[in-house]
mmCIF file of the N, C-alpha and C atoms, coordinates in Angstrom:
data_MODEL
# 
_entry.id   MODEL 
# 
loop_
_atom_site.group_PDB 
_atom_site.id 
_atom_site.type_symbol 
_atom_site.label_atom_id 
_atom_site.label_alt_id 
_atom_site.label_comp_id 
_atom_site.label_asym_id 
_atom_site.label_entity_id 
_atom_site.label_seq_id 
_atom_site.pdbx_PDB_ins_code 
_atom_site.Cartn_x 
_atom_site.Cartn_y 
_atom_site.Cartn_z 
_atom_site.occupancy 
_atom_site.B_iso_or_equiv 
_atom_site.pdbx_formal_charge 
_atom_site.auth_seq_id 
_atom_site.auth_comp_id 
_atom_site.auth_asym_id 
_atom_site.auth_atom_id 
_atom_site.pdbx_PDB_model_num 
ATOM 1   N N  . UNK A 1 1  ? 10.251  12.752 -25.649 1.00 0.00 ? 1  UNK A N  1 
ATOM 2   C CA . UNK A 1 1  ? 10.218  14.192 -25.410 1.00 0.00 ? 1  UNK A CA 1 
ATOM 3   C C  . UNK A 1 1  ? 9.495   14.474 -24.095 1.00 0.00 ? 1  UNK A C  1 
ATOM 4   N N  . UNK A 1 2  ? 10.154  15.492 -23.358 1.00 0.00 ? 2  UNK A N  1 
ATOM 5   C CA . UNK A 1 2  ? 9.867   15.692 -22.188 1.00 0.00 ? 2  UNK A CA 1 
ATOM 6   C C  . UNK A 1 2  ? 8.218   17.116 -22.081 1.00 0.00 ? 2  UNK A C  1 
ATOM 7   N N  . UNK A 1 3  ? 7.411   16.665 -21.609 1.00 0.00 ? 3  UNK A N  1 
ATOM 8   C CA . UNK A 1 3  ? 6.112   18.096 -21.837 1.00 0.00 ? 3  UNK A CA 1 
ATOM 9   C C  . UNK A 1 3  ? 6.882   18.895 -20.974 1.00 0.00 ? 3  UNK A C  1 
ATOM 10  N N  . UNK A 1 4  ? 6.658   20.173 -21.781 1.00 0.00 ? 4  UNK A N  1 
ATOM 11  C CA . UNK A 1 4  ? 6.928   21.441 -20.824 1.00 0.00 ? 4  UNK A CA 1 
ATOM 12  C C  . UNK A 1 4  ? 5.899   21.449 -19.854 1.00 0.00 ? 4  UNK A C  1 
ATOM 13  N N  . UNK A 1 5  ? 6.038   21.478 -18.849 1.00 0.00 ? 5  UNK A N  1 
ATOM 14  C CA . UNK A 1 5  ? 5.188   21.978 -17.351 1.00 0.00 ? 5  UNK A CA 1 
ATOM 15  C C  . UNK A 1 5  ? 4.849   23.264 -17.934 1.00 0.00 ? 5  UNK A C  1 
ATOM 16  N N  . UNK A 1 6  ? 6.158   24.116 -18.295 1.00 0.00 ? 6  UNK A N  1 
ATOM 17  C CA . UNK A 1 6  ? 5.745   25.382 -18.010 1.00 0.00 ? 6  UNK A CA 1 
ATOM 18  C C  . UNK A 1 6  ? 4.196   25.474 -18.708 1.00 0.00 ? 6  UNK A C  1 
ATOM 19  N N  . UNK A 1 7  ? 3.794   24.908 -19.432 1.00 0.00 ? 7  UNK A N  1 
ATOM 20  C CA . UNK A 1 7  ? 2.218   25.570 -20.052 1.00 0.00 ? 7  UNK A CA 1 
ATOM 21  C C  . UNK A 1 7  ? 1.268   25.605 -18.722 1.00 0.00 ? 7  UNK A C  1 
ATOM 22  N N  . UNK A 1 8  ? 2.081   24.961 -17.763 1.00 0.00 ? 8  UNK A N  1 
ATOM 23  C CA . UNK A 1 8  ? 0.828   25.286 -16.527 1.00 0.00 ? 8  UNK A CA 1 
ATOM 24  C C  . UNK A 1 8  ? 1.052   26.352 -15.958 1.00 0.00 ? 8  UNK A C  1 
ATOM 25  N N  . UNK A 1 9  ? 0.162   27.279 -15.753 1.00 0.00 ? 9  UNK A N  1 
ATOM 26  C CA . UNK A 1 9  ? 0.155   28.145 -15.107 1.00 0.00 ? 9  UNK A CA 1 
ATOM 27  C C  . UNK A 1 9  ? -0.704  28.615 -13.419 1.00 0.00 ? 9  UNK A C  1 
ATOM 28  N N  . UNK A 1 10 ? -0.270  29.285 -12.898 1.00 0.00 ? 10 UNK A N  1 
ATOM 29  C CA . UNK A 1 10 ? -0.872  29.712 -11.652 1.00 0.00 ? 10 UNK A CA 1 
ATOM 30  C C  . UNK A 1 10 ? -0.666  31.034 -10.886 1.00 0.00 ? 10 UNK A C  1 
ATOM 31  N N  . UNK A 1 11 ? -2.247  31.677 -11.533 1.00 0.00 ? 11 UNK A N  1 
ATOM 32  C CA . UNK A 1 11 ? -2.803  33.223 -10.933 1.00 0.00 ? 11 UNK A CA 1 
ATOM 33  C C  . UNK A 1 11 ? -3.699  33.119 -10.324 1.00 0.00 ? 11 UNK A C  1 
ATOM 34  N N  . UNK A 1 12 ? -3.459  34.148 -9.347  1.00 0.00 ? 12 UNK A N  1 
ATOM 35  C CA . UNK A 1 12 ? -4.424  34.303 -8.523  1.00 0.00 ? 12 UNK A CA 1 
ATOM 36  C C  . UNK A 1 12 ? -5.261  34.646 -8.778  1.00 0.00 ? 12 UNK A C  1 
ATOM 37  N N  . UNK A 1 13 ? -5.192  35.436 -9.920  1.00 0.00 ? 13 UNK A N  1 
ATOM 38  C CA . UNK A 1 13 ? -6.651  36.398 -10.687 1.00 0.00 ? 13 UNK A CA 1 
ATOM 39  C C  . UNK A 1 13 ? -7.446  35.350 -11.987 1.00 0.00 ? 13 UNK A C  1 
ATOM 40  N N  . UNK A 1 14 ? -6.787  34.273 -12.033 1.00 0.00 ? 14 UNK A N  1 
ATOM 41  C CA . UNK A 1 14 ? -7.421  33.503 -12.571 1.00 0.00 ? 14 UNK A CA 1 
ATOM 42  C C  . UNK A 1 14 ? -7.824  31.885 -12.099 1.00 0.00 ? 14 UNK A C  1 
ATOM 43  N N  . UNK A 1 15 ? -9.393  31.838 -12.351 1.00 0.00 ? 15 UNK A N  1 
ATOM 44  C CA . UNK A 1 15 ? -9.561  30.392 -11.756 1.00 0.00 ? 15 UNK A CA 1 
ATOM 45  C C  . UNK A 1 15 ? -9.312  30.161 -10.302 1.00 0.00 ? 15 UNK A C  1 
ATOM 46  N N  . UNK A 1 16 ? -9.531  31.450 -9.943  1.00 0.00 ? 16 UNK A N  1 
ATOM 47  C CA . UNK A 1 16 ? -9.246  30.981 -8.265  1.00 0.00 ? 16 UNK A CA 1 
ATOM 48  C C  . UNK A 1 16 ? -7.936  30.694 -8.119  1.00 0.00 ? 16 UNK A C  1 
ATOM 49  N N  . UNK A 1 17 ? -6.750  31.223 -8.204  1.00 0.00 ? 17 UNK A N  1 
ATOM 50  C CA . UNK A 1 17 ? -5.339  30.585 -7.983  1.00 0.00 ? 17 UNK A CA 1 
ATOM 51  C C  . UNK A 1 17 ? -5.371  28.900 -8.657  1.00 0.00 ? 17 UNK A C  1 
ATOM 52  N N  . UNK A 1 18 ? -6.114  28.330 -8.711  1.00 0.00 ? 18 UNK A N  1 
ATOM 53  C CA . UNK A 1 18 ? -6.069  27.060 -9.728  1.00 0.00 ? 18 UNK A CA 1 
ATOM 54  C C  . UNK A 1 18 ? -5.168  27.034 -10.696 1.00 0.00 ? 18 UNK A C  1 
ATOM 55  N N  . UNK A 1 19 ? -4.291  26.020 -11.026 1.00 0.00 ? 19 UNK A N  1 
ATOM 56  C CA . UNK A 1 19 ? -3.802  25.674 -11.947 1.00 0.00 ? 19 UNK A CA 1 
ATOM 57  C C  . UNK A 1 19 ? -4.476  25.446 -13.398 1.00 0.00 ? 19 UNK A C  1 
ATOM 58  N N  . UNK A 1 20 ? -3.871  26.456 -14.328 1.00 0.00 ? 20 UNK A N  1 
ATOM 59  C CA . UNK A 1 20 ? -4.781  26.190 -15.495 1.00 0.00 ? 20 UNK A CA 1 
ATOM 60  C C  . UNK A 1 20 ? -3.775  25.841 -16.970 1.00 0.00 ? 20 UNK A C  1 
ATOM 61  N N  . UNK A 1 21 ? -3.941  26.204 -18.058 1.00 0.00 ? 21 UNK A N  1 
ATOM 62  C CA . UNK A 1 21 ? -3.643  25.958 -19.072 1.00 0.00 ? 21 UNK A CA 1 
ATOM 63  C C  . UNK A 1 21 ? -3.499  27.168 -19.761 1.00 0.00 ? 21 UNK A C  1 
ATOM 64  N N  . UNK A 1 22 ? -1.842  27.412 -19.852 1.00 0.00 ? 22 UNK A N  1 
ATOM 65  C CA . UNK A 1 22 ? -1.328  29.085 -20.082 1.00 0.00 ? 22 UNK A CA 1 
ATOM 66  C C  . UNK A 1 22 ? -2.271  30.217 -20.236 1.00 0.00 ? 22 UNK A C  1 
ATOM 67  N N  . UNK A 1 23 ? -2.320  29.910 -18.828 1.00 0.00 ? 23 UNK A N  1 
ATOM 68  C CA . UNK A 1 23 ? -3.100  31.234 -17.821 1.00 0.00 ? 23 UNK A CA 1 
ATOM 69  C C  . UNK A 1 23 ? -4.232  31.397 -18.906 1.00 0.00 ? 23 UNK A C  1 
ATOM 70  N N  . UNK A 1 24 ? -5.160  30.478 -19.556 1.00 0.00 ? 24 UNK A N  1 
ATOM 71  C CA . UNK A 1 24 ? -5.995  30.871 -19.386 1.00 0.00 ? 24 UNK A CA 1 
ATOM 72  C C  . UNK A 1 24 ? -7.489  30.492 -18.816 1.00 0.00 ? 24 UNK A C  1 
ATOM 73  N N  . UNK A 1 25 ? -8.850  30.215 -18.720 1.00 0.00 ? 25 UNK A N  1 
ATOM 74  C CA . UNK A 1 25 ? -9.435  30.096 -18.141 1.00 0.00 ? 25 UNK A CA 1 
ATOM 75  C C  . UNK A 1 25 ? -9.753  28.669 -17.961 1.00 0.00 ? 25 UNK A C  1 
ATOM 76  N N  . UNK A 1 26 ? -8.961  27.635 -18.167 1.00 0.00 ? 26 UNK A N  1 
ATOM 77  C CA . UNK A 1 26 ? -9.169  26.181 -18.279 1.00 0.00 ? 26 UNK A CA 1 
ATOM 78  C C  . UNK A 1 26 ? -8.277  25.405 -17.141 1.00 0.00 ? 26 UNK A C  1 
ATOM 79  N N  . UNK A 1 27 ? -8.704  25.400 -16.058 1.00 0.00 ? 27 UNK A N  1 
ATOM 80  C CA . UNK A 1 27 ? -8.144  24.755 -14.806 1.00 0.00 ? 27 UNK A CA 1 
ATOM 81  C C  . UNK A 1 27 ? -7.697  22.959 -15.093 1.00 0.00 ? 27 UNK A C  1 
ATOM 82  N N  . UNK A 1 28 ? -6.578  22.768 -15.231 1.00 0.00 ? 28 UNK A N  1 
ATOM 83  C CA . UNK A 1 28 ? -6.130  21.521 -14.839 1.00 0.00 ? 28 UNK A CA 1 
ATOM 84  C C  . UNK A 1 28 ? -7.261  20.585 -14.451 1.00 0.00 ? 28 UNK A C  1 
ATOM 85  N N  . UNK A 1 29 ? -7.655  19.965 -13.542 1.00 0.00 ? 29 UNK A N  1 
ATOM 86  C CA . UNK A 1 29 ? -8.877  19.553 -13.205 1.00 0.00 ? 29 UNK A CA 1 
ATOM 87  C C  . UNK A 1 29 ? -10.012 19.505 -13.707 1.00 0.00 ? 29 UNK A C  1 
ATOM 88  N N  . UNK A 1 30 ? -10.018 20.315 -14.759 1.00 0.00 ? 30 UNK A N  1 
ATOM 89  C CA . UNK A 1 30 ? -11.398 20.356 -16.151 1.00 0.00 ? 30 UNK A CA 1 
ATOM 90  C C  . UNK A 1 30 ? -10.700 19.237 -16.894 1.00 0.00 ? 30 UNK A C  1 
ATOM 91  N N  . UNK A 1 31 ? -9.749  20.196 -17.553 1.00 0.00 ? 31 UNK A N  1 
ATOM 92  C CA . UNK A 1 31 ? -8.949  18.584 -18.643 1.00 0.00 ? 31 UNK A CA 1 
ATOM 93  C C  . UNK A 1 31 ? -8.738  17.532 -18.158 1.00 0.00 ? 31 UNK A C  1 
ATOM 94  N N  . UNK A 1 32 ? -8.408  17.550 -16.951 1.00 0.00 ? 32 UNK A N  1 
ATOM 95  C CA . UNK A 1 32 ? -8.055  16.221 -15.973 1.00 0.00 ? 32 UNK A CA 1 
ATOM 96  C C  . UNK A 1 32 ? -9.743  15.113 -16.019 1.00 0.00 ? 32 UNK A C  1 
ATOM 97  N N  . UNK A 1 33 ? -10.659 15.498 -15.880 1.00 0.00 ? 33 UNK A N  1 
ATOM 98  C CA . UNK A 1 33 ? -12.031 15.183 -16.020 1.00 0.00 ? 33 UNK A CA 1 
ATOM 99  C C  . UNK A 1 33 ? -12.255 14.809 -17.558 1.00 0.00 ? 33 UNK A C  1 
ATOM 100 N N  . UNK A 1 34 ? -12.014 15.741 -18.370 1.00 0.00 ? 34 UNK A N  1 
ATOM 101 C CA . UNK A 1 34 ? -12.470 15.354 -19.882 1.00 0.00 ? 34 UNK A CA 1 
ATOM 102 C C  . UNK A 1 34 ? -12.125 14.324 -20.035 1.00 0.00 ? 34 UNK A C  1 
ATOM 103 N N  . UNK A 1 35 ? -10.344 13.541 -19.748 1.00 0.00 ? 35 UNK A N  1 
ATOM 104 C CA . UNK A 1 35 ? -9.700  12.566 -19.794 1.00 0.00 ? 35 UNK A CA 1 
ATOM 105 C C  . UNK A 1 35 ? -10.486 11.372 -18.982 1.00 0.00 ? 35 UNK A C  1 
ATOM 106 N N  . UNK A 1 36 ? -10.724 11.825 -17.867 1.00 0.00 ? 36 UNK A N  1 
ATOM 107 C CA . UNK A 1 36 ? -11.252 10.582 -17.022 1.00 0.00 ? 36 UNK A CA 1 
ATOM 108 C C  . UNK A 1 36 ? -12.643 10.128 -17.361 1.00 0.00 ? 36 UNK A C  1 
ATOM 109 N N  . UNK A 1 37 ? -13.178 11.574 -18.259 1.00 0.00 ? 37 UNK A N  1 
ATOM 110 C CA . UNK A 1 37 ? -14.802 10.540 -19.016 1.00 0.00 ? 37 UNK A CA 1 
ATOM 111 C C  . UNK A 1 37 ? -14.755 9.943  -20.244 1.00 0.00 ? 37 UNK A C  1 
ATOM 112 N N  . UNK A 1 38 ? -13.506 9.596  -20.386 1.00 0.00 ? 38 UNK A N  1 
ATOM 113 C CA . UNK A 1 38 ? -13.343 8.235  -21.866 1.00 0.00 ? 38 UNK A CA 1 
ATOM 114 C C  . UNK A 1 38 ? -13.100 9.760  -23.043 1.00 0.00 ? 38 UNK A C  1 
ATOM 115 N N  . UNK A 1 39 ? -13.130 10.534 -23.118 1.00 0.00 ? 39 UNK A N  1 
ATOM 116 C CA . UNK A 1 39 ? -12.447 11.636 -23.897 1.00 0.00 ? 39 UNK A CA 1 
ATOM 117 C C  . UNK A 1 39 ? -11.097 11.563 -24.314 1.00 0.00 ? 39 UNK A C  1 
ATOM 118 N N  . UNK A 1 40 ? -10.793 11.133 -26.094 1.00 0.00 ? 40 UNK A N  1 
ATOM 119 C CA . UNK A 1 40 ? -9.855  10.840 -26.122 1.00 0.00 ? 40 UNK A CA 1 
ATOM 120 C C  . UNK A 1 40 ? -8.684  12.544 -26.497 1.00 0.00 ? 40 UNK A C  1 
ATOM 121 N N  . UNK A 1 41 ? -7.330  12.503 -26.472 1.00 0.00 ? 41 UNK A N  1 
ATOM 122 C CA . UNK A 1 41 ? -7.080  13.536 -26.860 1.00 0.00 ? 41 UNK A CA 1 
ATOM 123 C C  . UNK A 1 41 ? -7.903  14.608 -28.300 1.00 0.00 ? 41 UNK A C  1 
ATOM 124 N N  . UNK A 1 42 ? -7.694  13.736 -29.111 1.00 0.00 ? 42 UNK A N  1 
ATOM 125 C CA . UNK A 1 42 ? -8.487  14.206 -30.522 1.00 0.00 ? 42 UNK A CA 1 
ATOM 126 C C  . UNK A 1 42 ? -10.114 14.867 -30.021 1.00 0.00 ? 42 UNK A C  1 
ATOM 127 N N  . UNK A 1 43 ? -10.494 13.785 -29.342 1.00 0.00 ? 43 UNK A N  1 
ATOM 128 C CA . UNK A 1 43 ? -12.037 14.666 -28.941 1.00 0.00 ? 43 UNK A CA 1 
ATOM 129 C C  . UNK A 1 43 ? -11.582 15.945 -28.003 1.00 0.00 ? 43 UNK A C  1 
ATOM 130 N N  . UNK A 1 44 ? -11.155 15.800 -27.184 1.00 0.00 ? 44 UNK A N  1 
ATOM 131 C CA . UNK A 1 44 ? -10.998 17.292 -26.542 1.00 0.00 ? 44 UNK A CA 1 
ATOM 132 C C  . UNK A 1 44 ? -10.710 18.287 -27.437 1.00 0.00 ? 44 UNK A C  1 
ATOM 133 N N  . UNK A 1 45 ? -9.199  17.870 -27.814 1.00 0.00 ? 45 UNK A N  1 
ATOM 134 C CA . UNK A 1 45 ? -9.123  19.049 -29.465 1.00 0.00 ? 45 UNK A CA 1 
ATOM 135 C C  . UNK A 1 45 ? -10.071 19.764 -30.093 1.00 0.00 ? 45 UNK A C  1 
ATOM 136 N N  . UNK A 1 46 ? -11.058 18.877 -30.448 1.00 0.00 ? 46 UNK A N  1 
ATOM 137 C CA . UNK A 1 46 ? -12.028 18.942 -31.400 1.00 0.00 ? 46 UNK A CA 1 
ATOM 138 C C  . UNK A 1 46 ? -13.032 20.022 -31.078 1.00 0.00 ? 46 UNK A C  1 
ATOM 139 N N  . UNK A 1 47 ? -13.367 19.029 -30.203 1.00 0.00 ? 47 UNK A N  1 
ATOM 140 C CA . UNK A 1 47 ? -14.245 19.951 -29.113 1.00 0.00 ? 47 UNK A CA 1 
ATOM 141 C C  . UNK A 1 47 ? -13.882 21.580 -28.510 1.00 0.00 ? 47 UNK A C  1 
ATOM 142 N N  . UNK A 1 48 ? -12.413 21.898 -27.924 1.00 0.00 ? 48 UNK A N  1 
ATOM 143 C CA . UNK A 1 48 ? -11.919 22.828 -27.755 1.00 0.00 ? 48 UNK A CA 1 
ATOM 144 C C  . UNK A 1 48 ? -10.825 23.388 -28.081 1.00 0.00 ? 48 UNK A C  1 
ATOM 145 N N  . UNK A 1 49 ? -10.464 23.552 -29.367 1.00 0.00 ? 49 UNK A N  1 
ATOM 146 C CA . UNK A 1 49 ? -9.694  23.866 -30.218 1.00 0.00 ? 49 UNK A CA 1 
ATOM 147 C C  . UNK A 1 49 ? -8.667  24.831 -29.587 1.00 0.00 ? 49 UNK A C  1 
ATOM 148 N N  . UNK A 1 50 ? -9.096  25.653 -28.503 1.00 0.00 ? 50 UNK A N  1 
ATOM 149 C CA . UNK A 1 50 ? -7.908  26.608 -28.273 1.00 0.00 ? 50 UNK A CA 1 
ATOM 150 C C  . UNK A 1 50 ? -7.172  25.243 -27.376 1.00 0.00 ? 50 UNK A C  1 
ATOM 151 N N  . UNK A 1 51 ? -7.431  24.350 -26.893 1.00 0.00 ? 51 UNK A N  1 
ATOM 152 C CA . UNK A 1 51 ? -6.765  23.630 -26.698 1.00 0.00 ? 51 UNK A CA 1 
ATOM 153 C C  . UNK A 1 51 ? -5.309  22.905 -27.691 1.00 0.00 ? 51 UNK A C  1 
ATOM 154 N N  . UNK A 1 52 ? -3.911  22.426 -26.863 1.00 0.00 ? 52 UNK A N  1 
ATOM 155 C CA . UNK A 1 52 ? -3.277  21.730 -27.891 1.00 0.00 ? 52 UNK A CA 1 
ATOM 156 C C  . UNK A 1 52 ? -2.944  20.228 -27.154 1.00 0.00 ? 52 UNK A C  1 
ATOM 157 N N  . UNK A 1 53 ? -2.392  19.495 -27.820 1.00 0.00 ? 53 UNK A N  1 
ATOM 158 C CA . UNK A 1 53 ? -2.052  18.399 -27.239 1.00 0.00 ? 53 UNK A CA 1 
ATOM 159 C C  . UNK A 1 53 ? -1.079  18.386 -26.192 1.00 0.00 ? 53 UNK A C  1 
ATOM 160 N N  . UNK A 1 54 ? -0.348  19.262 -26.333 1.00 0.00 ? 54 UNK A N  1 
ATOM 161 C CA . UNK A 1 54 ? 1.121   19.360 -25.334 1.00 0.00 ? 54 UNK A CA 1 
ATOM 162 C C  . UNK A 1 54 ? 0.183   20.102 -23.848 1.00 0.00 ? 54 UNK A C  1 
ATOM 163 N N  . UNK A 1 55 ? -0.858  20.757 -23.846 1.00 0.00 ? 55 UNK A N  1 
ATOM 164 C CA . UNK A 1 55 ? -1.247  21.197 -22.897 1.00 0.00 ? 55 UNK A CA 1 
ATOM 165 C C  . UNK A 1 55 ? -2.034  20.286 -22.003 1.00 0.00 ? 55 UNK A C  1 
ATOM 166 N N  . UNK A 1 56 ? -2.807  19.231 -22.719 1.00 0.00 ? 56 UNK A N  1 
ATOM 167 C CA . UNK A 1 56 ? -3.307  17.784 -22.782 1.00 0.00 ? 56 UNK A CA 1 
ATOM 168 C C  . UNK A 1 56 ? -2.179  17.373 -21.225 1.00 0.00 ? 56 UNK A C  1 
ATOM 169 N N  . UNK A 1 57 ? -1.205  17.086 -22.366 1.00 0.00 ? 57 UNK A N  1 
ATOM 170 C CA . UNK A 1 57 ? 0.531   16.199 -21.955 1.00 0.00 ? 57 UNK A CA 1 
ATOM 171 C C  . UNK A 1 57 ? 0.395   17.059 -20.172 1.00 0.00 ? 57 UNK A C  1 
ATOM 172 N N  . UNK A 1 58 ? 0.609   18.691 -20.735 1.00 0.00 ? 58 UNK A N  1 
ATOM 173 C CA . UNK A 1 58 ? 1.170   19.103 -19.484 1.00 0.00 ? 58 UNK A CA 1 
ATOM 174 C C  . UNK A 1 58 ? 0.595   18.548 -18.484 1.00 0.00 ? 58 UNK A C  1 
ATOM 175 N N  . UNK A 1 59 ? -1.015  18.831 -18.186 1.00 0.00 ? 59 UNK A N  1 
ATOM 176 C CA . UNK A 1 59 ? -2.139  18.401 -17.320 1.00 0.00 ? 59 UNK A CA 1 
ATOM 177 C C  . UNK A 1 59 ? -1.799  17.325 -16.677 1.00 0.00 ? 59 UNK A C  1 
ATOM 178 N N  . UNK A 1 60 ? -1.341  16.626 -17.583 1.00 0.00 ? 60 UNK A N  1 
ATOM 179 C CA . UNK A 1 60 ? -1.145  14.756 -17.261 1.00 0.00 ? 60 UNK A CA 1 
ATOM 180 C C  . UNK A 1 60 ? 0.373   14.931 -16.350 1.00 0.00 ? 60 UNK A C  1 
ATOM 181 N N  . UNK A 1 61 ? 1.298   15.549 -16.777 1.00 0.00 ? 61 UNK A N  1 
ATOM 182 C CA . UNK A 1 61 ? 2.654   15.682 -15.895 1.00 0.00 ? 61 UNK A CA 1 
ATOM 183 C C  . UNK A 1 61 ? 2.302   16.684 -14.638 1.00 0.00 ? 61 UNK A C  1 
ATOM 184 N N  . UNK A 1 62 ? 1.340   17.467 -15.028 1.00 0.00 ? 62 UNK A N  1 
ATOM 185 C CA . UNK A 1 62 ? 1.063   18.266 -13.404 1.00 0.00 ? 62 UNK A CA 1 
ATOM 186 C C  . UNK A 1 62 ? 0.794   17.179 -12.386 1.00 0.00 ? 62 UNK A C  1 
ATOM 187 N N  . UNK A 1 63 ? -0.613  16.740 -13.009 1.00 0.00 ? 63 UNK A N  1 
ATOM 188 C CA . UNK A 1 63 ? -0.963  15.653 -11.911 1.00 0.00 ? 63 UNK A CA 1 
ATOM 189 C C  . UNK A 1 63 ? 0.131   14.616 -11.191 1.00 0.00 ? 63 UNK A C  1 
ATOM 190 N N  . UNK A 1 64 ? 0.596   13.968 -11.919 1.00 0.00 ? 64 UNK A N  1 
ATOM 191 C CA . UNK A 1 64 ? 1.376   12.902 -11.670 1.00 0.00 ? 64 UNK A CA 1 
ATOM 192 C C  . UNK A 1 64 ? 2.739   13.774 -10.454 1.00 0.00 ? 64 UNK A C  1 
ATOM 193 N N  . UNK A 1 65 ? 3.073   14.511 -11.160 1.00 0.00 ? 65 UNK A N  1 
ATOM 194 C CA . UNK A 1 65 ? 3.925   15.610 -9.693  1.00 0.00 ? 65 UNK A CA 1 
ATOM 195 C C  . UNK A 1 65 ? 3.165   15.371 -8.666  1.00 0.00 ? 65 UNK A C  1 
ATOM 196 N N  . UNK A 1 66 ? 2.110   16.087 -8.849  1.00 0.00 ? 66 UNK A N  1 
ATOM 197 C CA . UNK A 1 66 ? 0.904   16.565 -7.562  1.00 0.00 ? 66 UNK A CA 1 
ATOM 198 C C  . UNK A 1 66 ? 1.171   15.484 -6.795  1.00 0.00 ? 66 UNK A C  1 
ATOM 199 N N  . UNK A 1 67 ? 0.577   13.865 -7.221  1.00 0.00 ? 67 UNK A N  1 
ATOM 200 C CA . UNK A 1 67 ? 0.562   12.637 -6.268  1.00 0.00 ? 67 UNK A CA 1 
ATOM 201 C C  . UNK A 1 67 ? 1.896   12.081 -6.182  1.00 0.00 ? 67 UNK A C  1 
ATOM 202 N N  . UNK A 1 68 ? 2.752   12.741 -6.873  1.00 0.00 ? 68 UNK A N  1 
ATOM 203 C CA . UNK A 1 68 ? 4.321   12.280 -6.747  1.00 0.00 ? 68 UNK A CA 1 
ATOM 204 C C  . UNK A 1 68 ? 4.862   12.836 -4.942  1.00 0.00 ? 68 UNK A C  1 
ATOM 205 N N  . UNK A 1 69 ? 4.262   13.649 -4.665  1.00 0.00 ? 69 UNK A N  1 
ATOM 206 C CA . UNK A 1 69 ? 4.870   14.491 -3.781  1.00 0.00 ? 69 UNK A CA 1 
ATOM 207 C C  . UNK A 1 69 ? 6.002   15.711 -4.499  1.00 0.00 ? 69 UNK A C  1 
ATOM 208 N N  . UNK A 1 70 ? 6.244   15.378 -5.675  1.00 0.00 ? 70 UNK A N  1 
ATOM 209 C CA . UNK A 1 70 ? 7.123   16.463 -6.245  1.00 0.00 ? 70 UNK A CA 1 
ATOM 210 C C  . UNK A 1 70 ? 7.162   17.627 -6.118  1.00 0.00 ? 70 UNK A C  1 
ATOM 211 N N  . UNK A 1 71 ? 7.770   18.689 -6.158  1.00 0.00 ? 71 UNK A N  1 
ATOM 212 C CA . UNK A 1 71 ? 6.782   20.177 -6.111  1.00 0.00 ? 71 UNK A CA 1 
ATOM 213 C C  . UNK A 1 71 ? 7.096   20.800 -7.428  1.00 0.00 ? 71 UNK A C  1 
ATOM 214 N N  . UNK A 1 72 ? 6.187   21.260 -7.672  1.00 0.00 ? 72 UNK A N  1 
ATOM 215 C CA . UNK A 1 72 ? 6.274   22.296 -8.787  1.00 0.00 ? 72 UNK A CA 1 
ATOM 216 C C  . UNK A 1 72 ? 6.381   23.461 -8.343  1.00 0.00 ? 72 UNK A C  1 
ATOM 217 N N  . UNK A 1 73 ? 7.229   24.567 -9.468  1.00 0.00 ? 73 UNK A N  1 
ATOM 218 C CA . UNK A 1 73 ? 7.757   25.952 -8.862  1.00 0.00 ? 73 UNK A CA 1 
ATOM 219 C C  . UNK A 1 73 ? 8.229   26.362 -10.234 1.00 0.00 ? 73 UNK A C  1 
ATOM 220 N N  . UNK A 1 74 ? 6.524   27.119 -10.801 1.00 0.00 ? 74 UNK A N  1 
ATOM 221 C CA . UNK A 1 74 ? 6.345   27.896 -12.076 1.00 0.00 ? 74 UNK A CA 1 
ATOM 222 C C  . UNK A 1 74 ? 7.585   28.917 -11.962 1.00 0.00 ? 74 UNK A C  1 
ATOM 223 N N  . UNK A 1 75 ? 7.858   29.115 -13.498 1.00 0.00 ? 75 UNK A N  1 
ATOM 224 C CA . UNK A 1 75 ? 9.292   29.413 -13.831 1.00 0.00 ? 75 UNK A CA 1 
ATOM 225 C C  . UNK A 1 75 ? 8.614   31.677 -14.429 1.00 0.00 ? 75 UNK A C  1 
ATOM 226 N N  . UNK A 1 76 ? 9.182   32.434 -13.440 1.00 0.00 ? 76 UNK A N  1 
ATOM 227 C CA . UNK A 1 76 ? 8.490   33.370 -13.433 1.00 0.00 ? 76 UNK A CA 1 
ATOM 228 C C  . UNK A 1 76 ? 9.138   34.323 -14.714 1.00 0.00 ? 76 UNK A C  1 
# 
């Protein structure tokens, strides 16, 4: 199964134009960090429940675009 991107979002009025996690105050780059300090999905969950796993997923397919050179082009 393919993650929807779309859960990423990007406002200007939020997070600094940062990419976050359906628009709300959780920038890509936070979750991206939780992951990189040995945080497994379940602990993030746990920990931040408005969180879901597919938003987890998305984070992980943003990035990988990002250093892909790919572009992303949120679906309005």
């Amino acid at each position: 199964m393919v993650t929807k991107i779309a859960r990423i979002t990007i406002d200007p009025h939020i997070c600094h134009g940062k990419p976050s996690v359906r628009g709300m105050r959780w920038p890509v780059e936070v979750v991206l960090d939780l992951i990189g300090s040995g945080m497994s999905f379940d602990e993030i969950i746990e920990d931040h429940p408005e969180l879901e796993k597919e938003d987890i997923l998305a984070c992980l397919n943003f990035a990988r675009l990002s250093v892909s050179g790919e572009s992303y082009q949120q679906a309005n």
